[in-house]
Structure formats: C-alpha cells, structure tokens
N, CA, C and O atoms as a Tinker XYZ file with bonds, in Angstrom:
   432  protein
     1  N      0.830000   -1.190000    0.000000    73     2
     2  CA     0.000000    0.000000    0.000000    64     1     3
     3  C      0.873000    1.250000    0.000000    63     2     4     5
     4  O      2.075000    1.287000    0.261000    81     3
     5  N      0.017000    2.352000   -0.361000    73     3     6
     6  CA     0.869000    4.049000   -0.202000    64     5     7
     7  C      1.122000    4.643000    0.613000    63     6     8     9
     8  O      0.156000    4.919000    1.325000    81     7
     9  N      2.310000    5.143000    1.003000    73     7    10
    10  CA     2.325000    5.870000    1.970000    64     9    11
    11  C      2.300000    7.250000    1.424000    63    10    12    13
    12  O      2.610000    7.542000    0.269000    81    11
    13  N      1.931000    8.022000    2.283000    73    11    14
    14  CA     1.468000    9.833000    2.029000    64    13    15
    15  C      2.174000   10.245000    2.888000    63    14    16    17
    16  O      2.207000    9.601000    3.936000    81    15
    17  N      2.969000   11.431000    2.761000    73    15    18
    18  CA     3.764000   12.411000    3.518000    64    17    19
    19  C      2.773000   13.543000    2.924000    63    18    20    21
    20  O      2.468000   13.409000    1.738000    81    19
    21  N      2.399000   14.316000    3.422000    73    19    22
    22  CA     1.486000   15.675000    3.580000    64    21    23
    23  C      2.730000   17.056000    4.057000    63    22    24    25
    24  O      3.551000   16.987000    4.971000    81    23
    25  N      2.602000   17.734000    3.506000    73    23    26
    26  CA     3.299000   18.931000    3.404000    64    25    27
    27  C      1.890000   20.505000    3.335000    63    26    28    29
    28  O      1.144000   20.814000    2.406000    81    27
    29  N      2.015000   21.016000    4.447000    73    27    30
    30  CA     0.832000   22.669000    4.518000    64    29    31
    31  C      1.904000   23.314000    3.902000    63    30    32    33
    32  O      3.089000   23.058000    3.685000    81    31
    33  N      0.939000   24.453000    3.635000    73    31    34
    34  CA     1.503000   25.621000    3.194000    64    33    35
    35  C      2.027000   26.468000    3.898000    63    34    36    37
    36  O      2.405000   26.048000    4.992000    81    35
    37  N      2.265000   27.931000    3.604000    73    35    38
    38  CA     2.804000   29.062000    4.497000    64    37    39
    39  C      1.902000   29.235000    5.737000    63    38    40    41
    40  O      0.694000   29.412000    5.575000    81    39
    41  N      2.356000   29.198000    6.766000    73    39    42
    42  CA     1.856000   30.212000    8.115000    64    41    43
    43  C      0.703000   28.871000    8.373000    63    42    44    45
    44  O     -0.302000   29.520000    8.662000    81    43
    45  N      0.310000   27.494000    8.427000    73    43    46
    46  CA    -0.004000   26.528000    8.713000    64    45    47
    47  C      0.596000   25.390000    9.546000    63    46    48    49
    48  O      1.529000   25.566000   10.329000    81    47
    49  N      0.120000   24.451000    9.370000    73    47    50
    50  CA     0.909000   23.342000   10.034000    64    49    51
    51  C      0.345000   21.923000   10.023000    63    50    52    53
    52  O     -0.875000   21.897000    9.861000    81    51
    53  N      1.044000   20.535000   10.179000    73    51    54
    54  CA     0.197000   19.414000   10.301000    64    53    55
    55  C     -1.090000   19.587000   10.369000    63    54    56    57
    56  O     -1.685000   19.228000    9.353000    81    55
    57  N     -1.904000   20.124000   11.432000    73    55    58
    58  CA    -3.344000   20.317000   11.697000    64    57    59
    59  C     -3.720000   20.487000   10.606000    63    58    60    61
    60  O     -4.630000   19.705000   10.330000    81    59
    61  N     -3.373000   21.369000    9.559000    73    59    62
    62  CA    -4.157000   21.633000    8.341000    64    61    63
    63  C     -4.623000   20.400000    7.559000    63    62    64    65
    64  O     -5.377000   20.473000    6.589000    81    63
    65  N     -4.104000   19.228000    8.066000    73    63    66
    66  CA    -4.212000   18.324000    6.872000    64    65    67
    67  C     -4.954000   17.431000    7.474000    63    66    68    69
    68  O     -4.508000   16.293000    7.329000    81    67
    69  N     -5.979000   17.507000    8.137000    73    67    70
    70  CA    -7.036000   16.840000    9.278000    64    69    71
    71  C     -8.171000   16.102000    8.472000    63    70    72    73
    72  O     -8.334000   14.882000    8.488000    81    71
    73  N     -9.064000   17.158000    7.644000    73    71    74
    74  CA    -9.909000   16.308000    7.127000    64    73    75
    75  C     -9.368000   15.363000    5.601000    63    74    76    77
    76  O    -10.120000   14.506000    5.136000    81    75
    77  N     -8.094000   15.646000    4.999000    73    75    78
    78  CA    -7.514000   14.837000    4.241000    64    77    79
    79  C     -6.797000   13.246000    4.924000    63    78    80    81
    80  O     -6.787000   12.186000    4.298000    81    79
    81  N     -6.306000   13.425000    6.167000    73    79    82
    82  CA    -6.037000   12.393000    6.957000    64    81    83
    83  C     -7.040000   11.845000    7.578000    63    82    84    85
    84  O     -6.906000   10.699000    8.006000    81    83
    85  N     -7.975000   12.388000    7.716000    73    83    86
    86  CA    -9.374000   11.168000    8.026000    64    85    87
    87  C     -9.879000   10.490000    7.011000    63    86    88    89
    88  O    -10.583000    9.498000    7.200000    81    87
    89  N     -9.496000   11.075000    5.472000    73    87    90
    90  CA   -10.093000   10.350000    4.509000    64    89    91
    91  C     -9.185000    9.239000    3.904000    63    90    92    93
    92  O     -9.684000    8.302000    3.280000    81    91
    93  N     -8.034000    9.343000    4.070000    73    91    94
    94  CA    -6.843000    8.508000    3.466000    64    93    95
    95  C     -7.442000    7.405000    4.801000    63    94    96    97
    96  O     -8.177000    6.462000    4.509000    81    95
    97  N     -7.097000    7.625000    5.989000    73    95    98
    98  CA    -7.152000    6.954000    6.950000    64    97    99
    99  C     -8.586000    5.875000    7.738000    63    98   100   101
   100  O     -8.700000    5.285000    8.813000    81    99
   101  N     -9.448000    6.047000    6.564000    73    99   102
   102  CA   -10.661000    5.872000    7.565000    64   101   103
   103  C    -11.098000    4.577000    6.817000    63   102   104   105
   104  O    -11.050000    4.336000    5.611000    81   103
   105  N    -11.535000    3.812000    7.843000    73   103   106
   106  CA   -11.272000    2.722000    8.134000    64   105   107
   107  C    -12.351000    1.621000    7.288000    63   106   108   109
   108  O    -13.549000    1.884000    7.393000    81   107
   109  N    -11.964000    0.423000    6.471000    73   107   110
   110  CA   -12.930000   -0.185000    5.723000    64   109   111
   111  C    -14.475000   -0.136000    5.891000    63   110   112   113
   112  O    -15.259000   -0.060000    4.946000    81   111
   113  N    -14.838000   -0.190000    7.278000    73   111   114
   114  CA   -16.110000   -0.177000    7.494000    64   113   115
   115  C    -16.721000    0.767000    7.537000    63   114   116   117
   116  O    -17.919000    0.767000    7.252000    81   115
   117  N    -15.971000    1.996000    7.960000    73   115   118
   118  CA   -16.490000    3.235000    7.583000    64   117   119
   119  C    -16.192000    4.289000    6.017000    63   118   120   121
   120  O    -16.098000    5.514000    6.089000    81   119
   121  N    -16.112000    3.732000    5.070000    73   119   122
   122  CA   -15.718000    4.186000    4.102000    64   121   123
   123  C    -15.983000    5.563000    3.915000    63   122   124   125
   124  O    -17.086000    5.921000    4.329000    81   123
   125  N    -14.838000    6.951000    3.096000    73   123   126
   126  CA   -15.723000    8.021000    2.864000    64   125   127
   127  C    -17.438000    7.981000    1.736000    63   126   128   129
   128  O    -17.543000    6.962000    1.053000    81   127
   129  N    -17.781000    8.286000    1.700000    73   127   130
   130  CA   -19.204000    8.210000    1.542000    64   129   131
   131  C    -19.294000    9.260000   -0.252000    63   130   132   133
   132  O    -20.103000    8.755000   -1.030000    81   131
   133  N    -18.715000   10.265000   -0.684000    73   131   134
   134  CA   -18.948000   11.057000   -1.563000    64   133   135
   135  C    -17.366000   10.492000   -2.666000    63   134   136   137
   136  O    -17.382000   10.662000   -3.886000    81   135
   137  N    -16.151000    9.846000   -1.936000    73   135   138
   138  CA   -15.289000    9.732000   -3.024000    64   137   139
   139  C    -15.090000    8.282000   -2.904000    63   138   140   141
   140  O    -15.478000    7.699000   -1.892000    81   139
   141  N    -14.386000    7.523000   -4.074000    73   139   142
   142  CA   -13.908000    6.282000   -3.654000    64   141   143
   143  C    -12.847000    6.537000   -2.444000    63   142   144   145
   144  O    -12.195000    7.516000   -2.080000    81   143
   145  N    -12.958000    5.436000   -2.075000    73   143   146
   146  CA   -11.991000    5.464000   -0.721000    64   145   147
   147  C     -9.541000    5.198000   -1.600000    63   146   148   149
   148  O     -9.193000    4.572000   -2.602000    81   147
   149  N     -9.135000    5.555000   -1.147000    73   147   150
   150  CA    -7.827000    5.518000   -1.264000    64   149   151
   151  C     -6.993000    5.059000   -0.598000    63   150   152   153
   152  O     -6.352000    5.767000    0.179000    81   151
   153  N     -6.769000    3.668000   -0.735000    73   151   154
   154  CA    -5.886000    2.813000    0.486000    64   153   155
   155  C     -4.954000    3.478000    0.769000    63   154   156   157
   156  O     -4.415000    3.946000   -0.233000    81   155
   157  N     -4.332000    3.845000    2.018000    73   155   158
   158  CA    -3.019000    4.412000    2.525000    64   157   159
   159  C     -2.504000    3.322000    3.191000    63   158   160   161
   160  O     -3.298000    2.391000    3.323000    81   159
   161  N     -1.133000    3.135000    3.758000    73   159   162
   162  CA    -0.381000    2.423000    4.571000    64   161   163
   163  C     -0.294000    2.899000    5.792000    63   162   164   165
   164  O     -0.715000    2.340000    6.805000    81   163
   165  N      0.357000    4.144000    5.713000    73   163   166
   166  CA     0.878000    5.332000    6.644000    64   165   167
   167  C      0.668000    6.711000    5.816000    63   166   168   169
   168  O      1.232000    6.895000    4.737000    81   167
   169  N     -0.406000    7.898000    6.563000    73   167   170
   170  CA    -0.289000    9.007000    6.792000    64   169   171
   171  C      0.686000    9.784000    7.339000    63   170   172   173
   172  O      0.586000    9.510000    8.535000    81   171
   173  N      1.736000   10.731000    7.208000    73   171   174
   174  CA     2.463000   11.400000    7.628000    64   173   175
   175  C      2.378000   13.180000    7.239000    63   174   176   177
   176  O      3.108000   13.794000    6.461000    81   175
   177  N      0.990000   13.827000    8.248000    73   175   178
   178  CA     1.368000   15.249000    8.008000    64   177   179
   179  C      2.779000   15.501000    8.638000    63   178   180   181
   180  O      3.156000   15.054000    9.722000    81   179
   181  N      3.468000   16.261000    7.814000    73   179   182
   182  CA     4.608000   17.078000    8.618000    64   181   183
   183  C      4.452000   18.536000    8.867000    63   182   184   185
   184  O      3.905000   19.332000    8.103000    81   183
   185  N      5.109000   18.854000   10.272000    73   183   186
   186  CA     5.431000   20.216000   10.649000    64   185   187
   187  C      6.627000   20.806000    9.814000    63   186   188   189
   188  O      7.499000   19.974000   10.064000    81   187
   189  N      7.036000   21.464000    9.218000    73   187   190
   190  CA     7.948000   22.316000    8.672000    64   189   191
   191  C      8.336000   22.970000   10.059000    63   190   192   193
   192  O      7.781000   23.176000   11.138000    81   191
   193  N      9.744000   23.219000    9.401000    73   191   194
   194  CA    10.809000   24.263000   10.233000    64   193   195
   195  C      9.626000   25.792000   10.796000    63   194   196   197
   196  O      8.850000   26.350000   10.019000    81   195
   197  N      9.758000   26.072000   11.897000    73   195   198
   198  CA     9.194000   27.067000   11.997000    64   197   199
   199  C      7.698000   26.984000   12.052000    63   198   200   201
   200  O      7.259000   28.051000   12.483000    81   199
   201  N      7.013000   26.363000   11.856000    73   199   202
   202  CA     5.451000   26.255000   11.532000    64   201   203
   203  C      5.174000   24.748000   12.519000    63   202   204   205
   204  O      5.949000   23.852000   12.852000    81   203
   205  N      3.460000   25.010000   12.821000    73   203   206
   206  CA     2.913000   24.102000   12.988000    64   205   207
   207  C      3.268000   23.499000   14.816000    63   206   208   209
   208  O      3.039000   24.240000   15.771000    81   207
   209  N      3.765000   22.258000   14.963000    73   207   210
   210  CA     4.239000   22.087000   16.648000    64   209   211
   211  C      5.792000   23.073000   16.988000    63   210   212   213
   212  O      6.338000   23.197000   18.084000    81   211
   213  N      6.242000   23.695000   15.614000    73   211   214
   214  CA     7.474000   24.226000   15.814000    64   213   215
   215  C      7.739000   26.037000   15.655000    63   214   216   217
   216  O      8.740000   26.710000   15.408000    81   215
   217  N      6.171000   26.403000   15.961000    73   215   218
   218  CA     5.901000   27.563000   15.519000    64   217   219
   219  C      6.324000   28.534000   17.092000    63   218   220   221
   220  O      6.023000   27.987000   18.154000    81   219
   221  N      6.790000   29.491000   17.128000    73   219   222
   222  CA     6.732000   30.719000   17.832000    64   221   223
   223  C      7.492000   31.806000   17.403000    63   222   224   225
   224  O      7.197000   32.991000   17.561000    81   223
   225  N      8.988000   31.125000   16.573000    73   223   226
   226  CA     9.922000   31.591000   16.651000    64   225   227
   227  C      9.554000   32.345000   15.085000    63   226   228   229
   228  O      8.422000   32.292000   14.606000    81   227
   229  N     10.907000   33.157000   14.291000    73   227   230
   230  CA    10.798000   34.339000   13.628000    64   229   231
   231  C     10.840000   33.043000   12.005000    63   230   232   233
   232  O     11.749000   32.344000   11.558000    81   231
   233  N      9.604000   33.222000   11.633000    73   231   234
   234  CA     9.550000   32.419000   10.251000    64   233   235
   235  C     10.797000   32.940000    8.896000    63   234   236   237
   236  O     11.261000   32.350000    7.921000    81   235
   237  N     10.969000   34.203000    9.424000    73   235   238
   238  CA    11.761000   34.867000    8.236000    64   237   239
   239  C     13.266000   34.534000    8.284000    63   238   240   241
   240  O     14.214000   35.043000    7.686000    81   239
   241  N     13.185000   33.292000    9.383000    73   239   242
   242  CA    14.732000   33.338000    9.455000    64   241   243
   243  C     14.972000   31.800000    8.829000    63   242   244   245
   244  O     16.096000   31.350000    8.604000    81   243
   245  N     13.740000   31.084000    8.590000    73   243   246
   246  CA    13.453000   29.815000    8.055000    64   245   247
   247  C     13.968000   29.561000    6.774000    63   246   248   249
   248  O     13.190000   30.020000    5.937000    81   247
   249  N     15.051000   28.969000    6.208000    73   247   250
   250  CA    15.324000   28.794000    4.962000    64   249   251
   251  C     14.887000   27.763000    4.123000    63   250   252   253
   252  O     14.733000   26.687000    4.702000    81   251
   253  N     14.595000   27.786000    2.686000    73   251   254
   254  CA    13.861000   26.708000    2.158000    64   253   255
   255  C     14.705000   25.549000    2.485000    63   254   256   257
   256  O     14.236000   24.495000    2.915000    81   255
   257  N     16.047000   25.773000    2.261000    73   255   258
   258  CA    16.895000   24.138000    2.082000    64   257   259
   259  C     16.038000   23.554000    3.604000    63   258   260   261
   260  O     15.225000   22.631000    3.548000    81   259
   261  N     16.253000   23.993000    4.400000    73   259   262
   262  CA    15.807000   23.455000    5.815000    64   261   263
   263  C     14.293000   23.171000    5.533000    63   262   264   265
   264  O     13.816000   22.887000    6.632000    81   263
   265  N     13.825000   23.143000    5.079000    73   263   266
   266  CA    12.313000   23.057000    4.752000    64   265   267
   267  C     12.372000   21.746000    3.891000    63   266   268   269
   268  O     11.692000   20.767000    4.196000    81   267
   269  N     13.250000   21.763000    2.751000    73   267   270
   270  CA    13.077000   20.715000    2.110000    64   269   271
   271  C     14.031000   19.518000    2.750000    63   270   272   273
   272  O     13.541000   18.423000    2.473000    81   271
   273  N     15.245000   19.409000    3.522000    73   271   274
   274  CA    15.568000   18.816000    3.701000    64   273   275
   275  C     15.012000   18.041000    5.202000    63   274   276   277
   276  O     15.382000   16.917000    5.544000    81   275
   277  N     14.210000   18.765000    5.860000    73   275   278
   278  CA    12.909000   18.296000    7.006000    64   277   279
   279  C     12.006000   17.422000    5.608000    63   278   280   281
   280  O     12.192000   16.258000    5.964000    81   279
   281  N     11.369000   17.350000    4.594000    73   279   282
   282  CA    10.892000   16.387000    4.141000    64   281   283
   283  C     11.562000   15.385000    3.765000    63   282   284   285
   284  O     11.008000   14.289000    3.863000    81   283
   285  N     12.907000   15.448000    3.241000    73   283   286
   286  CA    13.207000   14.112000    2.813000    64   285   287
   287  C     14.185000   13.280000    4.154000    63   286   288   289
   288  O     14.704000   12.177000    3.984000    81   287
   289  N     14.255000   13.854000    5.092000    73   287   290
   290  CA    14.730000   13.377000    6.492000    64   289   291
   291  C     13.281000   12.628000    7.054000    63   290   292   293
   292  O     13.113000   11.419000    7.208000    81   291
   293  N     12.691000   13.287000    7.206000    73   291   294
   294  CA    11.082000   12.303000    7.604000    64   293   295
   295  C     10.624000   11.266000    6.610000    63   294   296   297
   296  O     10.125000   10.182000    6.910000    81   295
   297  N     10.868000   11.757000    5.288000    73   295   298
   298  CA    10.805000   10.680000    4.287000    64   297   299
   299  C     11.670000    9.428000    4.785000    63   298   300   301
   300  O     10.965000    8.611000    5.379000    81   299
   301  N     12.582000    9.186000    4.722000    73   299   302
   302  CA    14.012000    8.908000    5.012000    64   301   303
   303  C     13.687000    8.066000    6.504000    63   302   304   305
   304  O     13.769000    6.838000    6.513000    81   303
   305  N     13.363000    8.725000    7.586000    73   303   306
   306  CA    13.657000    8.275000    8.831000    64   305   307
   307  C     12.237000    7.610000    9.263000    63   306   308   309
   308  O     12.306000    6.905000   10.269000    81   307
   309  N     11.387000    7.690000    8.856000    73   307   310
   310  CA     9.734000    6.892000    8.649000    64   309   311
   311  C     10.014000    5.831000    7.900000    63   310   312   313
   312  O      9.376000    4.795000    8.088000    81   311
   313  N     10.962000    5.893000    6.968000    73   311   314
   314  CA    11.138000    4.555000    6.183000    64   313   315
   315  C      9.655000    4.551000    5.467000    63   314   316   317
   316  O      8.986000    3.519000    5.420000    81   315
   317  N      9.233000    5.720000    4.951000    73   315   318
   318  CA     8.048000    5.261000    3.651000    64   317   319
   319  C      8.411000    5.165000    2.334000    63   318   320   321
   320  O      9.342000    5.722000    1.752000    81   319
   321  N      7.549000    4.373000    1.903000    73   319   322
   322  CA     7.604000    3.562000    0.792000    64   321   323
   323  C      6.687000    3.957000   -0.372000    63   322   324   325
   324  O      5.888000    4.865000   -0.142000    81   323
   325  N      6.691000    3.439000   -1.502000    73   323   326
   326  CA     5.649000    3.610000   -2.012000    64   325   327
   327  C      4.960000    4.958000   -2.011000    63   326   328   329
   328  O      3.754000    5.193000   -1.934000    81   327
   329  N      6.200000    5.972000   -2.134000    73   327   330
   330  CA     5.330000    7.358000   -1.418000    64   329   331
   331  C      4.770000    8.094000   -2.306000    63   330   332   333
   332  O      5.234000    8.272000   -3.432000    81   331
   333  N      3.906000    8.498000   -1.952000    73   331   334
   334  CA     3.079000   10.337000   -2.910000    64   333   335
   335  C      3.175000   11.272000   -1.449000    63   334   336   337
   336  O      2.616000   11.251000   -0.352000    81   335
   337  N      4.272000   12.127000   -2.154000    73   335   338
   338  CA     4.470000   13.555000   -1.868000    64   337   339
   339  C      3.385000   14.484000   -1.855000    63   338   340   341
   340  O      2.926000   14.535000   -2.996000    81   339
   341  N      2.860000   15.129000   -1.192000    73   339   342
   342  CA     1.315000   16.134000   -1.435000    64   341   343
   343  C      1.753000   17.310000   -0.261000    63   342   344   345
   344  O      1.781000   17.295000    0.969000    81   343
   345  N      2.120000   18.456000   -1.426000    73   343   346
   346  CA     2.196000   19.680000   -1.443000    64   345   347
   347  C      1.214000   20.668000   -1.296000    63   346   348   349
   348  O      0.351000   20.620000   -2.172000    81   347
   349  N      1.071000   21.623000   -0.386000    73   347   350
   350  CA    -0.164000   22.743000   -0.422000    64   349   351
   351  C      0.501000   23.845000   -0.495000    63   350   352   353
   352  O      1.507000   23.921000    0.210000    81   351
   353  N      0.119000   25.054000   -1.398000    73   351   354
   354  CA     0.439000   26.072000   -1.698000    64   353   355
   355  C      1.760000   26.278000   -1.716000    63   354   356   357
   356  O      2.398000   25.707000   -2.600000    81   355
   357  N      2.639000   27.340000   -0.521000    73   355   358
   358  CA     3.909000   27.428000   -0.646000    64   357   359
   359  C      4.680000   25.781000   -0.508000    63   358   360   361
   360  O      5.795000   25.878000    0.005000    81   359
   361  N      4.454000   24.949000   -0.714000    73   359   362
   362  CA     5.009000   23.844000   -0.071000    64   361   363
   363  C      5.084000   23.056000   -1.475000    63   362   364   365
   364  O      5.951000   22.197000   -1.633000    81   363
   365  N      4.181000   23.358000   -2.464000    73   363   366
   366  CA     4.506000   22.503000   -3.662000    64   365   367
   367  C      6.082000   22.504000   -4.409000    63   366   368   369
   368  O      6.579000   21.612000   -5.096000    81   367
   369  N      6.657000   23.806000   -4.024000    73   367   370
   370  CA     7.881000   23.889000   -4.756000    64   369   371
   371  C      8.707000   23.206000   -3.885000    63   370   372   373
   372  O      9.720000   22.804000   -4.457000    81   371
   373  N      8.638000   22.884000   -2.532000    73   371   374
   374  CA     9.128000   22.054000   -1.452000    64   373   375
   375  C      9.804000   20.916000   -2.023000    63   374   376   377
   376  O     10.883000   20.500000   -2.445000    81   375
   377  N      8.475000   20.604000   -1.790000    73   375   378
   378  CA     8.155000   18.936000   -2.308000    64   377   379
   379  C      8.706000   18.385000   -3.681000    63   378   380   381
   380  O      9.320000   17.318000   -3.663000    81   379
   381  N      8.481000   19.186000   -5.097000    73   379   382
   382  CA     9.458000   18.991000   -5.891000    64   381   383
   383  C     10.690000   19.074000   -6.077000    63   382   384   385
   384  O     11.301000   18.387000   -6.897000    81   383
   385  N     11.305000   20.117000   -5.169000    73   383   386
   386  CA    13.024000   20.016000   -4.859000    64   385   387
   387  C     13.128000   18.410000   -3.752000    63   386   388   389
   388  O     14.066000   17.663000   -4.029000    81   387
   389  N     12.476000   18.110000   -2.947000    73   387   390
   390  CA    12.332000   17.052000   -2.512000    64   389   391
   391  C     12.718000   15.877000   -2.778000    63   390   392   393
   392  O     13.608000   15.100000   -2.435000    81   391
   393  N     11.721000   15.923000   -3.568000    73   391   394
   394  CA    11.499000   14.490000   -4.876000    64   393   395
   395  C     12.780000   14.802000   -5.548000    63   394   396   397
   396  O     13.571000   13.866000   -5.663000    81   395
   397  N     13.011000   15.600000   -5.867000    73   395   398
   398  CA    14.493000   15.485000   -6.824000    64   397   399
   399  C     15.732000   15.134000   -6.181000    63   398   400   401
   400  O     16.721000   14.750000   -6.806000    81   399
   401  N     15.664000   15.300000   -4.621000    73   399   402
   402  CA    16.985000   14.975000   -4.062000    64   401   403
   403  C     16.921000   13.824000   -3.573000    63   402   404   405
   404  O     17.983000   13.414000   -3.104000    81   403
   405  N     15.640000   12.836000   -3.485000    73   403   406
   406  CA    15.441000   11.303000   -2.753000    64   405   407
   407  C     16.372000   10.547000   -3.498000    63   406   408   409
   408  O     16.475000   10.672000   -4.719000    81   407
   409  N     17.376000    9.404000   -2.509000    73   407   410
   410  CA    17.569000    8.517000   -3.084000    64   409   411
   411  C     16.878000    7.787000   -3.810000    63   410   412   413
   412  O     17.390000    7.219000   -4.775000    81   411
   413  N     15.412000    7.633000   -3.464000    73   411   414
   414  CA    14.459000    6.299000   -4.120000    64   413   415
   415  C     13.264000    7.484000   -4.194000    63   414   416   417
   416  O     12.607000    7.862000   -3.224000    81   415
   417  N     13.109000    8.091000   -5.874000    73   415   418
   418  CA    12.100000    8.960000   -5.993000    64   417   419
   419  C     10.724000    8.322000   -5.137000    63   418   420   421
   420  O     10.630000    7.182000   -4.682000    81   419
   421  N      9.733000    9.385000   -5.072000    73   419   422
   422  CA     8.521000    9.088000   -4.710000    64   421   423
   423  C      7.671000    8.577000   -5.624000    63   422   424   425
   424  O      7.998000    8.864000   -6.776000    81   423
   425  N      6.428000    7.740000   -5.494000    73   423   426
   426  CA     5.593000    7.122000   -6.397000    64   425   427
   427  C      5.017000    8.610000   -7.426000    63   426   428   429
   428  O      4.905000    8.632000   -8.652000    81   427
   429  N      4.732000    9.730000   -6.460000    73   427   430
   430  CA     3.901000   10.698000   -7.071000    64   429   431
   431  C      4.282000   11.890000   -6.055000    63   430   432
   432  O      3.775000   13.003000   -6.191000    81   431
C-alpha cells in the first residue's frame, strides 16, 4: 500500500491536513461516503521548520533548504515507501526540490 507524507503551506501546520487524513485513513467499514476510498499504509502530516508544533519563533529566518531537507529526512527516517508527496500552496515547490533529491524517488 501508499504511503502519504502531507506537506501545509505558508503560516499553517500538520493540523491543516485533518480532514484529508481522516479520509486517506478511515477505516474499511467506515468508508468516505462522496469519493472512492484511497488505500493508505501510513499518513504522515509534517510540521515544517518554523510552523505548525514548531511555531513561535521568527519564520523569516526559516530557509527553504531546511524546509526541504525536514521532508526528505522524515521521508528517510519513517522509512516510507511507495510514497506520494502532497504539497499545499507554498510547499509545492518544497516537495518537488524534494522528490528530486530522494535517493528512491517518490511514487507521485
């Protein structure tokens, strides 16, 4: 099965990705009801540098490399497989520098 790493956008965080992780995540018997359902393995929202469980401090001092290299370290240290990368707003260009630096590209 797929694993999903979830990436928010600017001035967000994990939380943002709540009702997308109930739908990857929810469970045979309760299927979502309006889409086909999408087997996942493992869900993984991540917090970015600065944002989200790591938020107080001055965002402007946050550099992208550190941004992208927090995804492919969680990529990496989760040991997911089979992955689709899913980018929101500022985070899509993330995620494609991402994918380009994985040893073992992502599925999507």
């Amino acid at each position: 099965m797929t694993d999903y790493l979830l990436v928010h956008g600017a001035g967000q965080g994990a939380w943002s990705w709540g009702p997308v992780w109930g739908y990857l995540t929810a469970p045979e018997e309760h299927p979502p009801t309006l889409h086909k359902r999408r087997r996942a393995n493992r869900v993984h929202p991540l917090d970015l540098p600065g944002h989200g469980a790591d938020a107080g401090g001055d965002t402007s001092a946050v550099r992208l490399e550190e941004c992208v290299q927090a995804i492919t370290r969680t990529a990496e240290r989760e040991q997911l497989k089979d992955l689709v990368l899913v980018g929101h707003g500022f985070s899509g260009s993330l995620v494609v520098q991402a994918a380009s630096e994985m040893t073992v590209p992502p599925k999507r």
